[in-house]
Backbone as XML, in Angstrom:
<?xml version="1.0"?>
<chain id="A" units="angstrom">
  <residue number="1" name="UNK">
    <atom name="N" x="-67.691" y="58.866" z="2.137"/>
    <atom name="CA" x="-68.754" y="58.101" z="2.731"/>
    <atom name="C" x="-68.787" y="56.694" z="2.149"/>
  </residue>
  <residue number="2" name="UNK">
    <atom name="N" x="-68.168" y="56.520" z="0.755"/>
    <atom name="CA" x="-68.386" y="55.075" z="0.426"/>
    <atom name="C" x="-67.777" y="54.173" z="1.177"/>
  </residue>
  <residue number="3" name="UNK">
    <atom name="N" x="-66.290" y="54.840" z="1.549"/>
    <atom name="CA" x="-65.207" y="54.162" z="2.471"/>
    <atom name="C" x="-66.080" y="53.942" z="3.664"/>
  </residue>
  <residue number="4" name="UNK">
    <atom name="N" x="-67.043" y="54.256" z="4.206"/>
    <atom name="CA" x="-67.226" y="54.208" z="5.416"/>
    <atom name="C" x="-68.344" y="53.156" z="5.474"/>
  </residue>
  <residue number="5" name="UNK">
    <atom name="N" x="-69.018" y="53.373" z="4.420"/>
    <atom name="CA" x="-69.930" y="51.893" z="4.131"/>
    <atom name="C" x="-69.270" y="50.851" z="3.955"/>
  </residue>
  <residue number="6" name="UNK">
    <atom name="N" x="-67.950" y="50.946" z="3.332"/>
    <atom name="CA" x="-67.652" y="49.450" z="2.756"/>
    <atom name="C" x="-67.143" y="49.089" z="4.323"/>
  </residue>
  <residue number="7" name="UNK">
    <atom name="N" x="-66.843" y="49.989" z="5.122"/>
    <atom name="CA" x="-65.844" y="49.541" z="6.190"/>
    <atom name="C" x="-67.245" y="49.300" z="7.175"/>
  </residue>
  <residue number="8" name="UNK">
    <atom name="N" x="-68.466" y="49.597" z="7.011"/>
    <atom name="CA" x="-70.024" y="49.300" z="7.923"/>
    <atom name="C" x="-69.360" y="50.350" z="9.013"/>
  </residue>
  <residue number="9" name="UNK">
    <atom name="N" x="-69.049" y="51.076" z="9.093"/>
    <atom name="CA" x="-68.974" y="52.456" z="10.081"/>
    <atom name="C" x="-69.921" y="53.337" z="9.871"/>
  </residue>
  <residue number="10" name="UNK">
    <atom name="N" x="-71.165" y="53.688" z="8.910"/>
    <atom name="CA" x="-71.793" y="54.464" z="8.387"/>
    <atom name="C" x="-73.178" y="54.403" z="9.427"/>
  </residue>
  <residue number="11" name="UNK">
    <atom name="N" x="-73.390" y="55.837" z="9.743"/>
    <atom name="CA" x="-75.170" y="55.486" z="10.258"/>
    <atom name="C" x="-75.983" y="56.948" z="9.555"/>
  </residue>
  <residue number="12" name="UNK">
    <atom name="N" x="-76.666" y="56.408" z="9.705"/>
    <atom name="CA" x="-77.813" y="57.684" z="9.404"/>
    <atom name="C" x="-78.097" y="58.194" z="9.956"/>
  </residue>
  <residue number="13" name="UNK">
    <atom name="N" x="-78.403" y="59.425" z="10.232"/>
    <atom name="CA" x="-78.626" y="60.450" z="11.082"/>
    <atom name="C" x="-80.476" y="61.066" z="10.610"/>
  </residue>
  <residue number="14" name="UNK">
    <atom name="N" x="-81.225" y="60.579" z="12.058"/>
    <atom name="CA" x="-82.280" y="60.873" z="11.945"/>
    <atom name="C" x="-82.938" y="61.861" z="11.693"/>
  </residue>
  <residue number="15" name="UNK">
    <atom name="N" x="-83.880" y="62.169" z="11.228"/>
    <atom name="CA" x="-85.214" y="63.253" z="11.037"/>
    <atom name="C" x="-84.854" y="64.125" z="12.294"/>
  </residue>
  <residue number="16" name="UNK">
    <atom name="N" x="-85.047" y="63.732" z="13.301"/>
    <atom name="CA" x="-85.410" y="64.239" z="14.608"/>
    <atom name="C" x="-83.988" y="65.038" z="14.801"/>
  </residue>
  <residue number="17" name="UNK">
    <atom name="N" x="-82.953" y="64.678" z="14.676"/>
    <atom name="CA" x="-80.977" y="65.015" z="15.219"/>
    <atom name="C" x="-81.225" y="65.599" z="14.058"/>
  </residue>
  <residue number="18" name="UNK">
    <atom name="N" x="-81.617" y="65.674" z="12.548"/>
    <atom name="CA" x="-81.202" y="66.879" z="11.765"/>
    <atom name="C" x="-81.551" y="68.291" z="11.984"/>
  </residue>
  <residue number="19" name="UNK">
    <atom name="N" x="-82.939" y="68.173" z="12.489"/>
    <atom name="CA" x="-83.812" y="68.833" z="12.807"/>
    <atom name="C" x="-83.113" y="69.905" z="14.242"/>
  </residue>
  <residue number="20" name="UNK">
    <atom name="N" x="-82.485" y="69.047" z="14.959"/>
    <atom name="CA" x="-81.910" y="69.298" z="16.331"/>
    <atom name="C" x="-80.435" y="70.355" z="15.799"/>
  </residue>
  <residue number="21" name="UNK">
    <atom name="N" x="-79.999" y="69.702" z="15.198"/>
    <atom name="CA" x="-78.542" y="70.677" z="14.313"/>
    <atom name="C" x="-78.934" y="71.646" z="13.602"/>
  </residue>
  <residue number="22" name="UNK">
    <atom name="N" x="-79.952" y="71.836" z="13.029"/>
    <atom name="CA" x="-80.183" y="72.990" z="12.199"/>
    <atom name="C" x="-80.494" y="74.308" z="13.209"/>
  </residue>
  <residue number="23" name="UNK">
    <atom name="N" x="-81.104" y="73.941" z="14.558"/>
    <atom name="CA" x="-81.171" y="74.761" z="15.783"/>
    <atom name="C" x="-79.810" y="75.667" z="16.027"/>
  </residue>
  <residue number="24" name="UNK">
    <atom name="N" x="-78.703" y="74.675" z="15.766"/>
    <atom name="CA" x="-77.344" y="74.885" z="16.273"/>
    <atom name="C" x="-76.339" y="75.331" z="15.036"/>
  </residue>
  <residue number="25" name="UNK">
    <atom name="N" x="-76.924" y="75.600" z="14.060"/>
    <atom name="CA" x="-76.606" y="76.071" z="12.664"/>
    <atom name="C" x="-75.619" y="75.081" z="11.908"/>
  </residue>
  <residue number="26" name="UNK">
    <atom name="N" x="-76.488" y="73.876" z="12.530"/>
    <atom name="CA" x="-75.345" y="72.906" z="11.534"/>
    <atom name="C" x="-75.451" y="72.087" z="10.423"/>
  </residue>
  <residue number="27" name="UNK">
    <atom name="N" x="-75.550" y="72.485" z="9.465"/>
    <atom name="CA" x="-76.540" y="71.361" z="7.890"/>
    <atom name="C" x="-75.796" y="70.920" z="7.381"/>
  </residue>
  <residue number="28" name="UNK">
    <atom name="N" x="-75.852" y="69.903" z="7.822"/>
    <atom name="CA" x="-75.225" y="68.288" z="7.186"/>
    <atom name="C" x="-75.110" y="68.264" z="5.465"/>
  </residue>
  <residue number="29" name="UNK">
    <atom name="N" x="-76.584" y="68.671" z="4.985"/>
    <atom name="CA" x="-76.259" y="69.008" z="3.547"/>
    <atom name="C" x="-75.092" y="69.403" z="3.117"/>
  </residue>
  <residue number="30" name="UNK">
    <atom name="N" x="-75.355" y="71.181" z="3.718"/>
    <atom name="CA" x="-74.091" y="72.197" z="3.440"/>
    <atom name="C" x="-73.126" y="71.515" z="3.537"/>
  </residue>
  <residue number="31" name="UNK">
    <atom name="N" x="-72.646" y="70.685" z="4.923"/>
    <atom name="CA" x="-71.172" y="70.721" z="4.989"/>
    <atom name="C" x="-70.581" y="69.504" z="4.327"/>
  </residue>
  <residue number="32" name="UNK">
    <atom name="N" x="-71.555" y="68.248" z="4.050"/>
    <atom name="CA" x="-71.141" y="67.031" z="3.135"/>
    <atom name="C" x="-71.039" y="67.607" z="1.527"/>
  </residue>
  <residue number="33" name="UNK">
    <atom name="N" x="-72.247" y="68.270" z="1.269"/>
    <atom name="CA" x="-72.801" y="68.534" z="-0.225"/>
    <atom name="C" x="-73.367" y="67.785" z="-0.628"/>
  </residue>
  <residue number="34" name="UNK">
    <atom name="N" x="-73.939" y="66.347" z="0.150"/>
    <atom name="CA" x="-75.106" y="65.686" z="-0.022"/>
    <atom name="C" x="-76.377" y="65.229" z="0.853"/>
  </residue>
  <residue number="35" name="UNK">
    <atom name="N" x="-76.996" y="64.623" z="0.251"/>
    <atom name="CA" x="-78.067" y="64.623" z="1.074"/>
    <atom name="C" x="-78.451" y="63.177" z="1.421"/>
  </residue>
  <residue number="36" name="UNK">
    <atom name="N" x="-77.821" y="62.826" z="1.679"/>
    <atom name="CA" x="-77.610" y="60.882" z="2.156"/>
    <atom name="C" x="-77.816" y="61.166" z="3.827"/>
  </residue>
  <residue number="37" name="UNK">
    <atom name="N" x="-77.728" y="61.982" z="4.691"/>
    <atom name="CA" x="-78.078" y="62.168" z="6.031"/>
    <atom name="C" x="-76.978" y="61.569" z="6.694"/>
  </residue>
  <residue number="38" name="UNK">
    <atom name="N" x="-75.818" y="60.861" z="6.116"/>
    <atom name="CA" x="-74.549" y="59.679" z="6.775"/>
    <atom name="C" x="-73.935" y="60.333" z="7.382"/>
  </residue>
  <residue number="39" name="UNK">
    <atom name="N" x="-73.150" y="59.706" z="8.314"/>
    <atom name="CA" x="-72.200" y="60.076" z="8.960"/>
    <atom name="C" x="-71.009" y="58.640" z="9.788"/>
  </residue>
  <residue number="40" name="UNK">
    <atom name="N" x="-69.593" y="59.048" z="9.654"/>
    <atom name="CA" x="-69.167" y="57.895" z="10.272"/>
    <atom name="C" x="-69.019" y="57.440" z="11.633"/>
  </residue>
  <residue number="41" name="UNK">
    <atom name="N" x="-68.980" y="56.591" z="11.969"/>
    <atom name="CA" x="-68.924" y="56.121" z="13.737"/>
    <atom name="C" x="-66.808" y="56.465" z="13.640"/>
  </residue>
  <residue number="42" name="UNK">
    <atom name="N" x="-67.096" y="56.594" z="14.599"/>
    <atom name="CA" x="-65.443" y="57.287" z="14.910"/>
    <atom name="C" x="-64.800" y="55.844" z="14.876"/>
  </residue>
  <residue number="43" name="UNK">
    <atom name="N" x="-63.897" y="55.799" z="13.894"/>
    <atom name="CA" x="-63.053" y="54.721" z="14.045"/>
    <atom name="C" x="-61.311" y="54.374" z="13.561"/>
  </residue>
  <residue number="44" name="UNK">
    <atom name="N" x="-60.628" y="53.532" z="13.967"/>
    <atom name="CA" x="-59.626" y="53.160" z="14.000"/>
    <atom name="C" x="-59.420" y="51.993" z="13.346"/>
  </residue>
  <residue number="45" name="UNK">
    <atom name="N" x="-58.364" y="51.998" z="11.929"/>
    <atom name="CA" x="-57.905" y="50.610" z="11.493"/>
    <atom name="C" x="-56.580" y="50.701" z="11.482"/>
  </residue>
  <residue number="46" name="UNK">
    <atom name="N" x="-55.958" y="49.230" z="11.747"/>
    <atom name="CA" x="-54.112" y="49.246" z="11.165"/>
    <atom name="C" x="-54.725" y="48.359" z="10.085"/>
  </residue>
  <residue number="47" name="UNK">
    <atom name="N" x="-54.206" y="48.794" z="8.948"/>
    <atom name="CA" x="-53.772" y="47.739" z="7.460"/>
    <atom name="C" x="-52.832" y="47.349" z="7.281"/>
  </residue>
  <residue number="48" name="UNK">
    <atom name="N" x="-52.446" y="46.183" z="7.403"/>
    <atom name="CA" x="-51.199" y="45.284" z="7.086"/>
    <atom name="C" x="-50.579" y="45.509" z="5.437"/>
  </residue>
  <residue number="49" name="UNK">
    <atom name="N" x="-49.648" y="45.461" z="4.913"/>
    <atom name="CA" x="-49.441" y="45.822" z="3.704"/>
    <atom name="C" x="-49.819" y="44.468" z="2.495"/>
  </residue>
  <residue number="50" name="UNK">
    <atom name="N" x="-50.264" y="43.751" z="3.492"/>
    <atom name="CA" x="-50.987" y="42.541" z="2.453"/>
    <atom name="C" x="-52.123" y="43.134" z="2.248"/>
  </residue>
  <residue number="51" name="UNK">
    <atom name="N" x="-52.920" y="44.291" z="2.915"/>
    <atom name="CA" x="-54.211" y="45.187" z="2.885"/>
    <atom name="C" x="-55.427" y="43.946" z="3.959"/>
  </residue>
  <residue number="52" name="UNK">
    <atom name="N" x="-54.839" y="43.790" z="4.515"/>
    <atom name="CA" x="-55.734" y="42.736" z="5.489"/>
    <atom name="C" x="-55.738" y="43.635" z="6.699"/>
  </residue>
  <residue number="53" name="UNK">
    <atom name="N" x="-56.931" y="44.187" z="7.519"/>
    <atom name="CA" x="-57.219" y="45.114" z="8.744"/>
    <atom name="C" x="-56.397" y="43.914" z="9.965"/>
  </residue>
  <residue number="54" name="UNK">
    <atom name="N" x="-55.218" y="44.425" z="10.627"/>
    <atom name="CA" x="-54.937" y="43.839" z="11.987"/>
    <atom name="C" x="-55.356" y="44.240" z="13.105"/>
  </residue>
  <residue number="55" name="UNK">
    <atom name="N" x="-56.184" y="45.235" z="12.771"/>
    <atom name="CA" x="-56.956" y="45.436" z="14.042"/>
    <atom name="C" x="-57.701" y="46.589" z="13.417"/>
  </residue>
  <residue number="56" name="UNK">
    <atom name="N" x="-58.592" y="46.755" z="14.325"/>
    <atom name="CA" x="-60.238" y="48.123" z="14.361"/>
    <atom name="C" x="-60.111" y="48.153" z="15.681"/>
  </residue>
  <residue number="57" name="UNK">
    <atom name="N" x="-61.291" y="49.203" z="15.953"/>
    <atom name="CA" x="-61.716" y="49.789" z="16.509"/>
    <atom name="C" x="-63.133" y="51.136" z="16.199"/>
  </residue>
  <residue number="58" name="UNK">
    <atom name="N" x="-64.272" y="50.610" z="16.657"/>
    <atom name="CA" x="-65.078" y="51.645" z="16.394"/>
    <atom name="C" x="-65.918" y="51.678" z="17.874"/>
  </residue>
  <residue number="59" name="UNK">
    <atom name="N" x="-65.910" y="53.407" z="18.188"/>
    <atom name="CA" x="-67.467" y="52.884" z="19.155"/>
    <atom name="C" x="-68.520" y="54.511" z="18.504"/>
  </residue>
  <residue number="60" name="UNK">
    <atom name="N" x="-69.840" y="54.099" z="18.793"/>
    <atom name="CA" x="-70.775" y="55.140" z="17.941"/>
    <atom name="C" x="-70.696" y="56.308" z="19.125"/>
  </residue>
  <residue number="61" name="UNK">
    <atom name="N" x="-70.348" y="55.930" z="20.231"/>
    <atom name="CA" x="-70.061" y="57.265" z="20.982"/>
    <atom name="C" x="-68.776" y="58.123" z="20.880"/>
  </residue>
  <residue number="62" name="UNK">
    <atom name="N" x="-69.083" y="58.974" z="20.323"/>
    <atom name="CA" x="-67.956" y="59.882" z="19.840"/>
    <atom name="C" x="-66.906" y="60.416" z="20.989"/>
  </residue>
  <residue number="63" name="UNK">
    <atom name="N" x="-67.771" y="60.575" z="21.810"/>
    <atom name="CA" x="-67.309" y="61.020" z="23.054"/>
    <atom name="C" x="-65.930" y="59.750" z="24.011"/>
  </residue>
  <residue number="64" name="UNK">
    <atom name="N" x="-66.028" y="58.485" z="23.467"/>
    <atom name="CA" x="-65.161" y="57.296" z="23.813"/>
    <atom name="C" x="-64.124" y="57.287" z="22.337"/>
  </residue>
  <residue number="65" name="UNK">
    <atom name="N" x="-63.019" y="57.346" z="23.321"/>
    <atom name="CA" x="-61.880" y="57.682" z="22.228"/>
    <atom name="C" x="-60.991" y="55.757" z="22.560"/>
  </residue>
  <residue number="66" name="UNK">
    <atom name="N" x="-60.246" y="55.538" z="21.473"/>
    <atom name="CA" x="-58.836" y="54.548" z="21.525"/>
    <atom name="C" x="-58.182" y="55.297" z="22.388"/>
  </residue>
  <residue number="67" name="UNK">
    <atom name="N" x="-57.774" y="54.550" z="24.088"/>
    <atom name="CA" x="-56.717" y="54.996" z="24.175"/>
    <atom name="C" x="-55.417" y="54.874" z="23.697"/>
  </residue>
  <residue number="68" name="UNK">
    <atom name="N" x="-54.226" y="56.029" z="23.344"/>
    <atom name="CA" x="-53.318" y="55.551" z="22.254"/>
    <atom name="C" x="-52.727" y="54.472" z="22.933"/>
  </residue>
  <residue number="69" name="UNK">
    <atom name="N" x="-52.437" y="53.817" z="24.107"/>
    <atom name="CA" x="-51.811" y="53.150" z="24.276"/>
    <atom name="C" x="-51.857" y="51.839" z="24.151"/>
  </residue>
  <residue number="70" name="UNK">
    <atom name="N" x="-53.221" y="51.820" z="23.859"/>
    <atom name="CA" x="-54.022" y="50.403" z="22.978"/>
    <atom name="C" x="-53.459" y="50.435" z="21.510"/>
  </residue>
  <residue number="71" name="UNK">
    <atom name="N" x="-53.700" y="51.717" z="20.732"/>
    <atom name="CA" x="-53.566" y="51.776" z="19.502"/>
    <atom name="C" x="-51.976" y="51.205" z="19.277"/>
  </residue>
  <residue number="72" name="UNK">
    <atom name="N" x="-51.159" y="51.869" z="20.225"/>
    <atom name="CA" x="-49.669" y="51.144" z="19.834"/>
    <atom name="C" x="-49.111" y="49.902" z="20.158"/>
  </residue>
  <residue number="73" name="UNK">
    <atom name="N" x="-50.113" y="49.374" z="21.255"/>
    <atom name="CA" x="-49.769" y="48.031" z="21.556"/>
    <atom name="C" x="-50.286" y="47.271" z="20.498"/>
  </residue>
  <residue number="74" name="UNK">
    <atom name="N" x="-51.511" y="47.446" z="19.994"/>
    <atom name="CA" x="-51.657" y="47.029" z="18.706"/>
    <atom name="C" x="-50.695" y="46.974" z="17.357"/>
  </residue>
  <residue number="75" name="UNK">
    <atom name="N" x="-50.394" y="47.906" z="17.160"/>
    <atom name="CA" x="-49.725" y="48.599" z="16.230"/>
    <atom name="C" x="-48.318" y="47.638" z="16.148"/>
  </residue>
  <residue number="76" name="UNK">
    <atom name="N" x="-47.692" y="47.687" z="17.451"/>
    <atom name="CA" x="-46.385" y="46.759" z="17.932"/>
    <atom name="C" x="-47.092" y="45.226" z="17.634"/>
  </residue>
  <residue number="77" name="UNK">
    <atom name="N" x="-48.132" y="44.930" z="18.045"/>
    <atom name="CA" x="-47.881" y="43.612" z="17.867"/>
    <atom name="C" x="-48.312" y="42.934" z="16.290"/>
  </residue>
  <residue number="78" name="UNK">
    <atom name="N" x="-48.759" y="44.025" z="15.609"/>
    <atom name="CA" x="-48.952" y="43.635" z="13.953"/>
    <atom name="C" x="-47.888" y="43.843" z="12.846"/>
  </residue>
  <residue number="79" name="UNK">
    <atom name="N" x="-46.860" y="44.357" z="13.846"/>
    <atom name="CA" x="-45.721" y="44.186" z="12.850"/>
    <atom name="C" x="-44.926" y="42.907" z="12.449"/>
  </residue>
  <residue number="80" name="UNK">
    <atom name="N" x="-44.588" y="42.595" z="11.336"/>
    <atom name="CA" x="-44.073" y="41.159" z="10.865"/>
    <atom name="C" x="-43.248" y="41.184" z="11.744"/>
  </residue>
  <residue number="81" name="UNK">
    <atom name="N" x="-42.310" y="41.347" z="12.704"/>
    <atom name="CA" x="-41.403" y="40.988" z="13.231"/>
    <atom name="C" x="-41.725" y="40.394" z="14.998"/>
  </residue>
  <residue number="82" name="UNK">
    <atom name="N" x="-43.000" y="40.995" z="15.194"/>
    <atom name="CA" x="-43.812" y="40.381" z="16.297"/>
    <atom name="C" x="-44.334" y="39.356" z="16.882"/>
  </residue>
  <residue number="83" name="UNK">
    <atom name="N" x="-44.464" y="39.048" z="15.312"/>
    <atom name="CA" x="-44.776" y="37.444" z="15.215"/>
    <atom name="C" x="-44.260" y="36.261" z="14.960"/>
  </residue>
</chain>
């Protein structure tokens, strides 16, 4: 979870949605082992080996994926030889 703060992908998960999962036998406690309520937004980085991000991708709807064919056109054009 720290990774996910430093990267601002992190949200909190409300009173009301914990409340809603525990219906569905799902405790965030249990399955993190803490009690910070976090969770990450689904996301995508390339790291350049200078450690500089050449690209992201996040959306908070889990349900909206990268299509891969974005991810590799990306991917292709952050290689040193692309440029």
């Amino acid at each position: 979870m720290q990774a996910a703060l430093a990267f601002g992908i992190a949200f909190r998960v409300d009173d009301a949605t914990i409340e809603k999962y525990k219906g569905y036998n799902i405790d965030l406690e249990a399955a993190s082992g803490e009690i910070h309520h976090l969770l990450p937004v689904p996301a995508v980085f390339l790291v350049g080996t200078d450690g500089k991000i050449a690209f992201s991708h996040a959306n908070p709807n889990y349900e909206v994926r990268l299509a891969p064919e974005v991810l590799l056109a990306a991917a292709k054009a952050a290689l040193p030889s692309a440029k």
